[in-house]
N, CA, C and O atoms as CSV, one atom per row, in Angstrom:
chain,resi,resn,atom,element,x,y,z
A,1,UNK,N,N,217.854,107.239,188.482
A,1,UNK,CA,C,216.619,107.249,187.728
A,1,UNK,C,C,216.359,108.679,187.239
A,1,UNK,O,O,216.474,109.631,188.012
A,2,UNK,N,N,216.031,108.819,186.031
A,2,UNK,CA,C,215.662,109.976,185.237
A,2,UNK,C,C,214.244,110.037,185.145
A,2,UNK,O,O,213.280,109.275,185.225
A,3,UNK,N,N,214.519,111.363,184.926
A,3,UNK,CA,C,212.219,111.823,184.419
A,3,UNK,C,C,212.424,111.387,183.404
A,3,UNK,O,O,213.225,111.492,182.475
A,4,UNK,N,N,211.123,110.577,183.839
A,4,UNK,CA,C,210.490,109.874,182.283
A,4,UNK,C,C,209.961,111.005,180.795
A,4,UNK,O,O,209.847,110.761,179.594
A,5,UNK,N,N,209.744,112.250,181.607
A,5,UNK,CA,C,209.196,113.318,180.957
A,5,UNK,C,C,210.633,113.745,179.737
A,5,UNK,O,O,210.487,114.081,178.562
A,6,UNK,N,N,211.559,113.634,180.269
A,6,UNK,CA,C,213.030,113.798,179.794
A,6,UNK,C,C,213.691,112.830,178.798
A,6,UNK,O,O,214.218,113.036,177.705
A,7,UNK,N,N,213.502,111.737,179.499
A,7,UNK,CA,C,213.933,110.761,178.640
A,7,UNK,C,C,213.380,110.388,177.417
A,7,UNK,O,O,214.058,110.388,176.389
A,8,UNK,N,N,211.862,109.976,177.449
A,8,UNK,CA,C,210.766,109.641,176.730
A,8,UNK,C,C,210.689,110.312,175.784
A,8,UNK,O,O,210.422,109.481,174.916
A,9,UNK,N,N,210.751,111.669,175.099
A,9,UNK,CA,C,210.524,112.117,174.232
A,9,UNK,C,C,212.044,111.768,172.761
A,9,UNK,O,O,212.162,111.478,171.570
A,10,UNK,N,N,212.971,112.112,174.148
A,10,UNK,CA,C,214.470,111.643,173.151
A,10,UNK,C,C,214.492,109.738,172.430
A,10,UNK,O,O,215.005,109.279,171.410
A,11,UNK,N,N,213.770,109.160,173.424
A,11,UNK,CA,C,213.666,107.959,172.869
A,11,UNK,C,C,212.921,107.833,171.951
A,11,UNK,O,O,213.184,107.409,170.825
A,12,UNK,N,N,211.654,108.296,172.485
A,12,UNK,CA,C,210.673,108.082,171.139
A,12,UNK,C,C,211.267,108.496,169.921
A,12,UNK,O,O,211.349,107.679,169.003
A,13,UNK,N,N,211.699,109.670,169.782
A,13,UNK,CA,C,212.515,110.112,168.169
A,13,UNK,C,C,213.020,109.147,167.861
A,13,UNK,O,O,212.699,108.505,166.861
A,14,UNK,N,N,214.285,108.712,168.975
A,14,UNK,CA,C,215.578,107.638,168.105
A,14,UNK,C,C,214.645,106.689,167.589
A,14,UNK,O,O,214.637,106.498,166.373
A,15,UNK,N,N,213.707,105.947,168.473
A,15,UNK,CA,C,213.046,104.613,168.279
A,15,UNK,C,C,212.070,104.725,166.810
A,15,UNK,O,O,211.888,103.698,166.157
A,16,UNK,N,N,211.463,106.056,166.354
A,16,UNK,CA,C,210.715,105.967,165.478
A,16,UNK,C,C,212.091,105.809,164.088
A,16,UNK,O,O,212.026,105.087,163.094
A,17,UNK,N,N,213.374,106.862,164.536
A,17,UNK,CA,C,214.192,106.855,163.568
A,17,UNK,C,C,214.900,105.376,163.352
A,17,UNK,O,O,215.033,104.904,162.223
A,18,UNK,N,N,215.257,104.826,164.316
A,18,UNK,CA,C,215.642,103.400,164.045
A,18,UNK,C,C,214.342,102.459,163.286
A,18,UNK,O,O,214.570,101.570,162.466
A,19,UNK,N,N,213.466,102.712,163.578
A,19,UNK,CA,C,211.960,101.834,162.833
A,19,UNK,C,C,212.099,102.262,161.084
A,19,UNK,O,O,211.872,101.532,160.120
A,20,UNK,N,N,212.473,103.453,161.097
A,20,UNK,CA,C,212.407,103.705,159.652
A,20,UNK,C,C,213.294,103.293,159.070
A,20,UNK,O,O,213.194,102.657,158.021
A,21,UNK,N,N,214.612,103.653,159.794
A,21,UNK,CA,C,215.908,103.174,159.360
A,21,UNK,C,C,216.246,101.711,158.557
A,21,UNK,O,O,216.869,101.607,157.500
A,22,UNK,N,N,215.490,100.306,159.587
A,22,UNK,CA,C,215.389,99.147,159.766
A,22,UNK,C,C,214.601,99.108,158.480
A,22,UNK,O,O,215.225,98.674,157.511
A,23,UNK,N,N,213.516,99.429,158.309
A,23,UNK,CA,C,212.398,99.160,157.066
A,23,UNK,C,C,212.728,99.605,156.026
A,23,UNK,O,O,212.232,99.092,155.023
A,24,UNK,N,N,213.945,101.026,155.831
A,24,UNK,CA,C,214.396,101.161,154.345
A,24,UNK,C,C,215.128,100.632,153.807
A,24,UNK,O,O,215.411,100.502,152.616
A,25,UNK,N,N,215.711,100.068,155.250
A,25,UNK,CA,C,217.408,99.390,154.488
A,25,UNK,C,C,217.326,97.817,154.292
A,25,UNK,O,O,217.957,97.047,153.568
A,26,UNK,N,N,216.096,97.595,155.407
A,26,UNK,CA,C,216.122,95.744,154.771
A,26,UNK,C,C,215.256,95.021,154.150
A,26,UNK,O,O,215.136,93.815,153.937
A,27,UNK,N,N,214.484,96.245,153.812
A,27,UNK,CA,C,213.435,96.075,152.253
A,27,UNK,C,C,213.859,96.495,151.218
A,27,UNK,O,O,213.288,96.298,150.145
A,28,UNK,N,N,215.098,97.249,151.370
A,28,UNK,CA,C,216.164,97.626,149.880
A,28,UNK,C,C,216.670,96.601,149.244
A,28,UNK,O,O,216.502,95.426,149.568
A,29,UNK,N,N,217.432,97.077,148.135
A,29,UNK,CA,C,217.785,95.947,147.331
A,29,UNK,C,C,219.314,95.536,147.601
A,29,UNK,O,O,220.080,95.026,146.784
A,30,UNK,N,N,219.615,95.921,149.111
A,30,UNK,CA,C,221.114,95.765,149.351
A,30,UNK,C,C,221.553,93.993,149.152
A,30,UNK,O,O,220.787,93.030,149.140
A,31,UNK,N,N,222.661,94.013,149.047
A,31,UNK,CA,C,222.496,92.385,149.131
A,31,UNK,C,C,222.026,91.581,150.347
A,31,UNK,O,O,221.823,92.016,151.481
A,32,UNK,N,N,221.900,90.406,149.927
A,32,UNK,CA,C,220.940,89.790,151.311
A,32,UNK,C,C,222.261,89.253,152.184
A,32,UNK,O,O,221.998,89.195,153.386
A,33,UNK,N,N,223.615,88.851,151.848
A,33,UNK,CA,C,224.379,88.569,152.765
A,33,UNK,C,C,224.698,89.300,153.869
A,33,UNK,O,O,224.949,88.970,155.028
A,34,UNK,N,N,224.610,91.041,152.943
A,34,UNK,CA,C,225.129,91.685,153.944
A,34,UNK,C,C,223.604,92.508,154.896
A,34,UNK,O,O,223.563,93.371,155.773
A,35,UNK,N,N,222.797,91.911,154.355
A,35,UNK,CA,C,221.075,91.809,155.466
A,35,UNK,C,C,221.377,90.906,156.409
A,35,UNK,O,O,221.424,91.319,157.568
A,36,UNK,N,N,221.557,89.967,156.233
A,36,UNK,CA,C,222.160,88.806,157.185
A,36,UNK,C,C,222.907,88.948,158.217
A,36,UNK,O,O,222.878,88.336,159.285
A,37,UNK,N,N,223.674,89.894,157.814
A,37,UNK,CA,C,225.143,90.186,158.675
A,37,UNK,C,C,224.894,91.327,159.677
A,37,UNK,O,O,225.216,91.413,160.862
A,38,UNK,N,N,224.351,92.027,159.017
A,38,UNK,CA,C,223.828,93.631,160.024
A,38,UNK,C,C,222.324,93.519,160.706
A,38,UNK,O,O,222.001,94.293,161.607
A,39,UNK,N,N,221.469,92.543,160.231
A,39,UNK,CA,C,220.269,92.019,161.065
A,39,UNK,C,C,220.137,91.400,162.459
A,39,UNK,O,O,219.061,91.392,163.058
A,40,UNK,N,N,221.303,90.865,162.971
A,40,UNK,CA,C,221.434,90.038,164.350
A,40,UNK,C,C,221.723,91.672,164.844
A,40,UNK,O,O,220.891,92.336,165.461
A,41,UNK,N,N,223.004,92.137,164.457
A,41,UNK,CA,C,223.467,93.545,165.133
A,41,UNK,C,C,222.602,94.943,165.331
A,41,UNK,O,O,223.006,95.755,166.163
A,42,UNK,N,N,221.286,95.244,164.480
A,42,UNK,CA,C,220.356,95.630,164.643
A,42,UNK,C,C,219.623,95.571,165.609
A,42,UNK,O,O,219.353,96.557,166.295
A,43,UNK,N,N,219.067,94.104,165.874
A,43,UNK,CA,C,217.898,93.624,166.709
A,43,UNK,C,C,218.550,93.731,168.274
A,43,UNK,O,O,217.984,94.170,169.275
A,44,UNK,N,N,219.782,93.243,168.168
A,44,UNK,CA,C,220.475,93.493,169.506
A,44,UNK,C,C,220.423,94.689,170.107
A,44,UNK,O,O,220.090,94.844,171.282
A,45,UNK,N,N,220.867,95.915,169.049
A,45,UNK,CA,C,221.002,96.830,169.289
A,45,UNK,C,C,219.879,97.616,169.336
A,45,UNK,O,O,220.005,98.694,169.916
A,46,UNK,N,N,218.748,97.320,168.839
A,46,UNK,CA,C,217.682,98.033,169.625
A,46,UNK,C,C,217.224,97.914,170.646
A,46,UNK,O,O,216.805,98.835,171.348
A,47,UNK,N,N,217.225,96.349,170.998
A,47,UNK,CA,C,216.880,95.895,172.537
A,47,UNK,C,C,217.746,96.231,173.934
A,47,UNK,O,O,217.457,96.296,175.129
A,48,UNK,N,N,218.897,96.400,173.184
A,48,UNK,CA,C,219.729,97.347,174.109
A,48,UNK,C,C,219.406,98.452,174.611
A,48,UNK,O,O,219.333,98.820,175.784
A,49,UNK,N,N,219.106,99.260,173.094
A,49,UNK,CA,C,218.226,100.685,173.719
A,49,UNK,C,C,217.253,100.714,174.456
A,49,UNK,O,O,217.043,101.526,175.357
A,50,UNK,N,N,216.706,99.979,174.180
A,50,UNK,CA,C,214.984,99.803,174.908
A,50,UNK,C,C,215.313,99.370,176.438
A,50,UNK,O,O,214.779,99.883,177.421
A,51,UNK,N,N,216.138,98.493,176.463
A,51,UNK,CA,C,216.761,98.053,177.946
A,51,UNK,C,C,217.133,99.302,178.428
A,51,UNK,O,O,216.371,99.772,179.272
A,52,UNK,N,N,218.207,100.035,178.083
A,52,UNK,CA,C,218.402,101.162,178.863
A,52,UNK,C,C,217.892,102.306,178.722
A,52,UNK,O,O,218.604,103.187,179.206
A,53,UNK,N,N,216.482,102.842,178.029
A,53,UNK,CA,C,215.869,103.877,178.771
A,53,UNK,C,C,215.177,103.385,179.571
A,53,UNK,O,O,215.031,104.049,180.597
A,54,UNK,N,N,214.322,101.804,179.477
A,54,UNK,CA,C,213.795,101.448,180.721
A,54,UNK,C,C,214.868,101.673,182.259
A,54,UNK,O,O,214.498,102.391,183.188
A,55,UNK,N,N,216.070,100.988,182.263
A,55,UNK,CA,C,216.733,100.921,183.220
A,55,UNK,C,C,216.748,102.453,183.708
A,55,UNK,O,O,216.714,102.708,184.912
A,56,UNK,N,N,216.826,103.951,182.258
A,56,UNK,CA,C,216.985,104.718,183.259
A,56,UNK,C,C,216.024,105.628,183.778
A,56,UNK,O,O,216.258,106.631,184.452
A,57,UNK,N,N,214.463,105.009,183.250
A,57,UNK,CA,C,213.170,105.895,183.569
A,57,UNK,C,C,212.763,105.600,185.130
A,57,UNK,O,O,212.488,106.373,186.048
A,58,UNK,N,N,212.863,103.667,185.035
A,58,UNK,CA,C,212.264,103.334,186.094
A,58,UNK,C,C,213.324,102.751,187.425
A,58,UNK,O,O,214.537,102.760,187.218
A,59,UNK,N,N,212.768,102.238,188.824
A,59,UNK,CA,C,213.788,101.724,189.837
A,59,UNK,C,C,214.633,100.764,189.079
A,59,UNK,O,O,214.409,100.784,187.868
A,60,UNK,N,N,215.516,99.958,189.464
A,60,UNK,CA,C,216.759,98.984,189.382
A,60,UNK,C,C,215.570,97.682,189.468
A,60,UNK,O,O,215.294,96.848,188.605
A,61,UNK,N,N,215.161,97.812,190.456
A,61,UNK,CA,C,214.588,96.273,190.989
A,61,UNK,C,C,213.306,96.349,189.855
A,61,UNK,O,O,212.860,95.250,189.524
A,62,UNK,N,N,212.650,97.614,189.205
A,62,UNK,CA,C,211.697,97.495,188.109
A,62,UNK,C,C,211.972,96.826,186.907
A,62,UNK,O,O,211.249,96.103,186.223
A,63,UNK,N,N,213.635,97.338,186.699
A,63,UNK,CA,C,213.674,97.442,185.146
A,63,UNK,C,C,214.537,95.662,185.184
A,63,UNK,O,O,214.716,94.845,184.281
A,64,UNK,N,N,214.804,95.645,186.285
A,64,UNK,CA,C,215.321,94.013,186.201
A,64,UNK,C,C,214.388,92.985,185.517
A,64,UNK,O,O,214.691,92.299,184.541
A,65,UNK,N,N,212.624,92.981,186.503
A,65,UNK,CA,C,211.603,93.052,185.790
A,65,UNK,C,C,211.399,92.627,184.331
A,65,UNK,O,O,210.992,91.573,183.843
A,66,UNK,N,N,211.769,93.666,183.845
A,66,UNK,CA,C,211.542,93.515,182.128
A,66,UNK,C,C,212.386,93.339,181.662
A,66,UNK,O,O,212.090,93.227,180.473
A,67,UNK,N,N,213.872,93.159,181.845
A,67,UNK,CA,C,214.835,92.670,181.305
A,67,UNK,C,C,214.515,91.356,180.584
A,67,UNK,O,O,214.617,91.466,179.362
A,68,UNK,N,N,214.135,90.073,181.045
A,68,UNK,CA,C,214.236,88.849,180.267
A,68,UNK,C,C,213.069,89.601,179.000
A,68,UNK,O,O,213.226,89.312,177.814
A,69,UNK,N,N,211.901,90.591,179.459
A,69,UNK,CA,C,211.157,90.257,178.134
A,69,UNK,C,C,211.749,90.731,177.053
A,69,UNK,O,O,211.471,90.331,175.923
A,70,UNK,N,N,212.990,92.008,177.413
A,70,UNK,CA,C,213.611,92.470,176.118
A,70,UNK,C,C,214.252,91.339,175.485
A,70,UNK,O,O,214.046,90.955,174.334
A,71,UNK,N,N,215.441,90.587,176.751
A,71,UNK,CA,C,215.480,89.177,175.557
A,71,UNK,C,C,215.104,88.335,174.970
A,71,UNK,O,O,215.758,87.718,174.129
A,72,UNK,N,N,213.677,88.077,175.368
A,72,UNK,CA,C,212.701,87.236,174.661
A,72,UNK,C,C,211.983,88.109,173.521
A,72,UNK,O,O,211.867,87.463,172.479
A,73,UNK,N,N,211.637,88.992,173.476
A,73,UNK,CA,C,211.495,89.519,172.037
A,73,UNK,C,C,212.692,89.347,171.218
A,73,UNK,O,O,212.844,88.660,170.208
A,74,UNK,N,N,213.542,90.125,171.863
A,74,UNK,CA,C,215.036,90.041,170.688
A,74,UNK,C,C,215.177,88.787,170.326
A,74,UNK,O,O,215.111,88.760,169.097
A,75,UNK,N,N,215.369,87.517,170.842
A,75,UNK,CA,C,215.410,86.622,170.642
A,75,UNK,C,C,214.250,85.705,169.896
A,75,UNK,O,O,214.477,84.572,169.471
A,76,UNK,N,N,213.124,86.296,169.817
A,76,UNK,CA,C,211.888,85.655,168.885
A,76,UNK,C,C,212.129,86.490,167.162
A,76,UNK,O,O,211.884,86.019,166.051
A,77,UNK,N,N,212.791,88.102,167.607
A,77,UNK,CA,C,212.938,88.586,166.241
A,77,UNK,C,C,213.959,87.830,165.377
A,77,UNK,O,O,213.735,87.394,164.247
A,78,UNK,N,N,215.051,87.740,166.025
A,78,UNK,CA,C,215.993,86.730,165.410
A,78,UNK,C,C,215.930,85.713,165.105
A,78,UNK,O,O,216.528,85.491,164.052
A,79,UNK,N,N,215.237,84.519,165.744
A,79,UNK,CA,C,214.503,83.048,165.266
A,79,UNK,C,C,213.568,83.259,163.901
A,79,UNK,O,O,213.658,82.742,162.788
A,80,UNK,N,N,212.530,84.338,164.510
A,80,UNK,CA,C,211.704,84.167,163.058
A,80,UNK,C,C,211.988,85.269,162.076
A,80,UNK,O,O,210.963,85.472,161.426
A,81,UNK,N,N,212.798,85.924,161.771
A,81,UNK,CA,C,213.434,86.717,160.515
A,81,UNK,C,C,214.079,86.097,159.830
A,81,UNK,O,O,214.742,85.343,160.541
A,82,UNK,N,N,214.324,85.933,158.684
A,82,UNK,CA,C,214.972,85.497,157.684
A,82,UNK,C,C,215.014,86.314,156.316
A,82,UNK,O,O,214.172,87.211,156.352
A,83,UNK,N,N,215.726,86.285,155.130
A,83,UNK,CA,C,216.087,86.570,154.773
A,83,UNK,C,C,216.356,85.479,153.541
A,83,UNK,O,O,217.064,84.480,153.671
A,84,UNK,N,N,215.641,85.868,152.295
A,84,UNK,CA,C,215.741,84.891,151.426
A,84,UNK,C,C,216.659,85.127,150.325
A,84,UNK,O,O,217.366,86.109,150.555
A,85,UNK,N,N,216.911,84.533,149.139
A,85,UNK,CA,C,218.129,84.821,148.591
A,85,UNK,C,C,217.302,85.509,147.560
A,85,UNK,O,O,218.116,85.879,146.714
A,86,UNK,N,N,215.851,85.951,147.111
A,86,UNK,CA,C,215.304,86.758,146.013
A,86,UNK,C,C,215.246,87.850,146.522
A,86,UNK,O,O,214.598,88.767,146.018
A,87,UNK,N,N,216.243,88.011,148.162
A,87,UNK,CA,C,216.015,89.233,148.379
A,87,UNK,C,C,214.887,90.107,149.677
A,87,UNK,O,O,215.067,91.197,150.221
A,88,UNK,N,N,213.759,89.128,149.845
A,88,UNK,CA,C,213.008,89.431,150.552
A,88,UNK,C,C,212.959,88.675,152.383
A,88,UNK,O,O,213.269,87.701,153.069
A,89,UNK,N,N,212.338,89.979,152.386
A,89,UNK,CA,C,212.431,89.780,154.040
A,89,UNK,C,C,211.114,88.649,154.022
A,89,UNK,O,O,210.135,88.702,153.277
A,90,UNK,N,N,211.432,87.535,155.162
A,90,UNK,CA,C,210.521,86.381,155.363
A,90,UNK,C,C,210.286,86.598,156.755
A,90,UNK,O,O,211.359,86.575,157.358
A,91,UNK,N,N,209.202,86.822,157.585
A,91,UNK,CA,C,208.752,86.696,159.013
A,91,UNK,C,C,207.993,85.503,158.918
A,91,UNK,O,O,207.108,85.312,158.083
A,92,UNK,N,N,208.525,84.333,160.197
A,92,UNK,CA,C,207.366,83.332,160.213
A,92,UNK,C,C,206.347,84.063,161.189
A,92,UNK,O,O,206.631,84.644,162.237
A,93,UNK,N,N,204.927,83.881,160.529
A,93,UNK,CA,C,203.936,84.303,161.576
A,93,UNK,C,C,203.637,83.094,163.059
A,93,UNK,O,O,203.078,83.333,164.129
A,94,UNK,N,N,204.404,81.515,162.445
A,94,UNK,CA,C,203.479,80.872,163.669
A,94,UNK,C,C,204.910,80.530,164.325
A,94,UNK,O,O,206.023,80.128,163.987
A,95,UNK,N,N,204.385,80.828,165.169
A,95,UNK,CA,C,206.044,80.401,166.400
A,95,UNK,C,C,206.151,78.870,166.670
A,95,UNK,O,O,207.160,78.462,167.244
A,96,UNK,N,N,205.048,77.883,166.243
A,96,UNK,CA,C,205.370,76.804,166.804
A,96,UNK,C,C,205.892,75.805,165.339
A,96,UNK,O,O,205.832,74.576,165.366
A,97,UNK,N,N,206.219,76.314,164.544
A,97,UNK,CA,C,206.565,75.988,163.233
A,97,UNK,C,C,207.979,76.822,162.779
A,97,UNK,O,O,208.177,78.036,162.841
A,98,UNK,N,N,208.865,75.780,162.313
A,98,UNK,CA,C,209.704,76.544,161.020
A,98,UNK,C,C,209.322,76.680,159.858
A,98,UNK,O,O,208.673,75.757,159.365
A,99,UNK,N,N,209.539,77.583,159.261
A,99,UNK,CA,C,209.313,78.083,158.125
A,99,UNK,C,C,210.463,77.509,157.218
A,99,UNK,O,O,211.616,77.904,157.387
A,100,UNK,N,N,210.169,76.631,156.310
A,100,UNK,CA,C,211.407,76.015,155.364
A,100,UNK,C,C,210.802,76.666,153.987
A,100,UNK,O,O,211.680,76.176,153.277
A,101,UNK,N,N,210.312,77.100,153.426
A,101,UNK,CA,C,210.725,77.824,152.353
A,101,UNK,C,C,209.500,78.716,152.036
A,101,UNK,O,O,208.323,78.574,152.369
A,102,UNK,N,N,210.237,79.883,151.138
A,102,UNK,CA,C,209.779,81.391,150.870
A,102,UNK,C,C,208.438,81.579,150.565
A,102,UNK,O,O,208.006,80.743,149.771
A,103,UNK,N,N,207.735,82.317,150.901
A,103,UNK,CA,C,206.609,82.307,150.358
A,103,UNK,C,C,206.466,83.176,149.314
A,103,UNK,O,O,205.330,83.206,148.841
A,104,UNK,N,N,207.472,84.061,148.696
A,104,UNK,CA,C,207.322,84.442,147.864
A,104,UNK,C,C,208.223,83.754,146.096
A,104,UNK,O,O,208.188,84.208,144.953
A,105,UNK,N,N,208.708,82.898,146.512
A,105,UNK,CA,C,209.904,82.606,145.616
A,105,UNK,C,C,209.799,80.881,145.511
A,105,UNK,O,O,210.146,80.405,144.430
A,106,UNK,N,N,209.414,80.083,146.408
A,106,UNK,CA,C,209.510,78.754,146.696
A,106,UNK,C,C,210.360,78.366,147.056
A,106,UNK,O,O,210.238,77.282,147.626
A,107,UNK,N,N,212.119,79.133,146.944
A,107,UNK,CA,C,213.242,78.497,147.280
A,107,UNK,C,C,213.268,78.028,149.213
A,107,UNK,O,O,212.580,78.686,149.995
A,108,UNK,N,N,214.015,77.026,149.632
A,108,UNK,CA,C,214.224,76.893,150.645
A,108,UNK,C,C,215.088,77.650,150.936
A,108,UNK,O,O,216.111,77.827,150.274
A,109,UNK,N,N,214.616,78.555,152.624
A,109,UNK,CA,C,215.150,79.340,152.822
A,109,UNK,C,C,216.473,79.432,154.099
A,109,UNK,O,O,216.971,80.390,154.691
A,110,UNK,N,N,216.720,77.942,154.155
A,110,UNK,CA,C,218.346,77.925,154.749
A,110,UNK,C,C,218.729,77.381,154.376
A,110,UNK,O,O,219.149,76.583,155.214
A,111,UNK,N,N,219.251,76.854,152.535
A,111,UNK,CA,C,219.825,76.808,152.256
A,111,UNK,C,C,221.470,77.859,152.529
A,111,UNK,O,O,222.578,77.351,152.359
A,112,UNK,N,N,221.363,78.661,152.765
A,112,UNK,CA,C,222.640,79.585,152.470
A,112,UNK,C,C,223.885,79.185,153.837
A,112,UNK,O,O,225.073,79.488,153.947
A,113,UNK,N,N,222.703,78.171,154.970
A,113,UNK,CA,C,223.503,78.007,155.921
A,113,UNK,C,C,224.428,76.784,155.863
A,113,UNK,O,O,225.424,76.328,156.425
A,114,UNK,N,N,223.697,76.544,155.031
A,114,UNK,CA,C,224.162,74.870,154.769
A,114,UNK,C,C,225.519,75.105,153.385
A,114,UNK,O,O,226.499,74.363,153.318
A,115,UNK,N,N,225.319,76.021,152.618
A,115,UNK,CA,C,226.406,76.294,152.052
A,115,UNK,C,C,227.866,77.081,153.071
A,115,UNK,O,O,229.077,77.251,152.928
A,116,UNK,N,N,227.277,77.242,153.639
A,116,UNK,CA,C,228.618,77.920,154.635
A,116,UNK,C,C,229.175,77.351,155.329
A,116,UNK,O,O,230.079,77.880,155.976
């Protein structure tokens, strides 16, 4: 276990730099396939981070603790993100609903899975 005093400040940077990172590049006009493709590997990979400065601020038996909630966020970001083909990022706000098409565009928005 590390000082939190130590750790915490180096995280906070990466974490604000990954927040910006995430918001320039998948509100850009890159293509949406390849949003698609680097969006699962993102979300993973932040929850990873977040998993291990917890694991190395706090005890073993703490950070076990919060382990499922990192995968239950990661895993709610990935369910409700999408990615429409005009380009825009789609968040469903209600978790007990799918979201079948864009609110900005009207197209249905898994179509692209069903083509694959």
């Amino acid at each position: 276990m590390l000082e939190p005093k130590t750790v915490f400040p180096v995280f906070f940077v990466i974490w604000i730099a990954l927040g910006i990172l995430g918001l320039v590049y998948f509100n850009s006009d890159k293509s949406v396939a390849e949003k698609r493709r680097y969006f699962p590997r993102f979300v993973i990979g932040a929850g990873a981070l977040f998993a291990l400065v917890v694991f190395l601020m706090v005890p073993w038996g703490a950070g076990l603790l919060f382990a499922p909630f990192v995968v239950l966020v990661t895993w709610m970001n990935l369910r409700m993100t999408r990615f429409c083909d005009c380009g825009r990022v789609v968040v469903n706000q209600t978790w007990w609903r799918k979201m079948i098409y864009c609110p900005f565009c009207g197209k249905k928005l898994d179509e692209w899975v069903e083509k694959n």
